[in-house]
C-alpha positions as CSV (number, residue, x, y, z in Angstrom):
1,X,24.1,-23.1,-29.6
2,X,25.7,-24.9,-26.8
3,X,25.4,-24.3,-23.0
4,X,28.6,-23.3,-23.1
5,X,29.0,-20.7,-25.3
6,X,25.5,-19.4,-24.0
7,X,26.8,-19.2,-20.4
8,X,29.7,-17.4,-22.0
9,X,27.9,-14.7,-23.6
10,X,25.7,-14.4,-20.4
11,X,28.8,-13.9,-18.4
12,X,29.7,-11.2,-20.9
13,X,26.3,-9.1,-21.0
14,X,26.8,-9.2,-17.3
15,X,30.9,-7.4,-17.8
16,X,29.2,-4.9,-20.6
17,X,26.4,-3.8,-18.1
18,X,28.6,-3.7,-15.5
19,X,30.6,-1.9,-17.3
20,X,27.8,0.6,-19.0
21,X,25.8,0.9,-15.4
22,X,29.2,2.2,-13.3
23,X,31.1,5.1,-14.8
24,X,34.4,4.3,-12.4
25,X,34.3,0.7,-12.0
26,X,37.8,-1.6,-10.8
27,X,38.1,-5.1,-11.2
28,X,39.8,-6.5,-8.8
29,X,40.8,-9.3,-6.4
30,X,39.4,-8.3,-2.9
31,X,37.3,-5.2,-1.6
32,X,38.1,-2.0,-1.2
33,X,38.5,-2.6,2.8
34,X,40.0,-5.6,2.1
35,X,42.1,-5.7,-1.3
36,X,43.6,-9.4,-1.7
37,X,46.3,-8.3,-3.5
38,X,48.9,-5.5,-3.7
39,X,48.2,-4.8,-7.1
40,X,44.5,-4.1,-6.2
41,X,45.5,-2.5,-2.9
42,X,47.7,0.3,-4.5
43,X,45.1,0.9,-7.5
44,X,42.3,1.2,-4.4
45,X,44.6,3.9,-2.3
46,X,45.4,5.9,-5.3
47,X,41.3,6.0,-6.2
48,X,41.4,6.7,-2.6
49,X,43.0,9.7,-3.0
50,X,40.9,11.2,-5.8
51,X,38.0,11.2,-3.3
52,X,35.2,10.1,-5.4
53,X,32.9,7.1,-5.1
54,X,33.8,4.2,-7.4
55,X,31.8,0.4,-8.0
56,X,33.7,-2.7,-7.8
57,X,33.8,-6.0,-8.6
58,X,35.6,-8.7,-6.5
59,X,36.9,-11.2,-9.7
60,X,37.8,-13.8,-6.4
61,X,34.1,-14.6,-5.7
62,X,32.8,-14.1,-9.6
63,X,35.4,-16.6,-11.4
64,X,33.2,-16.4,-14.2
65,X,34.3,-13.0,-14.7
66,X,37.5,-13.5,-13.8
67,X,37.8,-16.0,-16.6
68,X,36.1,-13.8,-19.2
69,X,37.3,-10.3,-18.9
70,X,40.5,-10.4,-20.1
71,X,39.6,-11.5,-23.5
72,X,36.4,-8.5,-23.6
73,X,39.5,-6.3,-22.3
74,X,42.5,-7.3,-24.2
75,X,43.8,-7.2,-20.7
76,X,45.2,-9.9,-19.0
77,X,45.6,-9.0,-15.4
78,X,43.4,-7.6,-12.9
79,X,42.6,-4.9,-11.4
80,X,41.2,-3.2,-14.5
81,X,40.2,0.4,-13.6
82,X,36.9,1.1,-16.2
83,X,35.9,4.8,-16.8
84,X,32.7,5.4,-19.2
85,X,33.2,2.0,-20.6
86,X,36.9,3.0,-21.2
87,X,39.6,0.5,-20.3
88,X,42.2,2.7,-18.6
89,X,44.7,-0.1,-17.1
90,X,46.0,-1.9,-14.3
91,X,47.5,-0.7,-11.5
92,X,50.9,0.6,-12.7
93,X,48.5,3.2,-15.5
94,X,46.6,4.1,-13.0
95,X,49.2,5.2,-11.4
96,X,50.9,7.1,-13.6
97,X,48.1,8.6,-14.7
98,X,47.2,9.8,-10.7
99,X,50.7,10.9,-10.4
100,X,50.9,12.8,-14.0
101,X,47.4,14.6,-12.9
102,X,45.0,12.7,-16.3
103,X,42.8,10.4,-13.6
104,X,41.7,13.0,-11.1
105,X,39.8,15.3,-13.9
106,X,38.7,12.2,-15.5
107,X,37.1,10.7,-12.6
108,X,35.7,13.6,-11.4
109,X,34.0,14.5,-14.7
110,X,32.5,11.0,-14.4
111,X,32.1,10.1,-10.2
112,X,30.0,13.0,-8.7
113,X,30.8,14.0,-5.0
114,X,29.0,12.7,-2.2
115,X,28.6,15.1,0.5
C-alpha cells in the first residue's frame, strides 16, 4: 500500500469518527463566531435558531478533509450539515428543511439541551 492511499484512508477514519462521535455535526468554512462564508454563515444562524448544541469542523484549517469529504459524501460543496451519520445537505436543505419544520424535531431528538 502506498503512503498515499494510507494517508487517504486515515483522513477518512478521522470523517467517519467525526461523523459517528457528533450527532449534529457541520462542515464548514469558518467557526461558528466566525463563518468564512455566507453559505456557512446562513446554515450556522438557522442551527442557531433551533437552539441546540451542534460540533463543527472548520474544512479551512483541515484541507485534508476538505479534499476528502466530498467523495465519502457524494457531496461536493461545503457546509455539510451531518445528523446520526446522515448526510442532510448544504445550506439551501437546511434551510428548507428549518423553514418546512423537518430539522427542528430532528435535531432535537439528536442534540440534548444544555441548561
Amino acid at each position: 500500500m502506498s503512503e498515499q492511499n494510507n494517508t487517504t484512508q486515515n483522513v477518512e477514519q478521522t470523517i467517519r469518527d467525526q461523523i459517528k462521535e457528533h450527532k449534529v455535526l457541520l462542515y464548514m468554512k469558518g467557526t461558528p463566531q466566525f463563518p468564512q462564508c455566507g453559505f456557512s454563515a446562513r446554515a450556522v444562524e438557522v442551527l442557531t435558531k433551533v437552539g441546540r448544541p451542534f460540533a463543527f469542523v472548520n474544512i479551512l484549517e483541515n484541507p485534508e478533509i476538505r479534499a476528502t469529504l466530498p467523495s465519502i459524501a457524494n457531496w461536493p460543496t461545503f457546509p455539510q450539515l451531518w445528523i446520526n451519520g446522515e448526510l442532510m445537505g448544504g445550506s439551501d436543505i437546511i434551510l428548507e428543511m428549518y423553514e418546512s419544520g423537518e430539522l427542528q424535531p430532528l435535531i432535537e431528538e439528536h442534540s440534548p439541551a444544555v441548561d
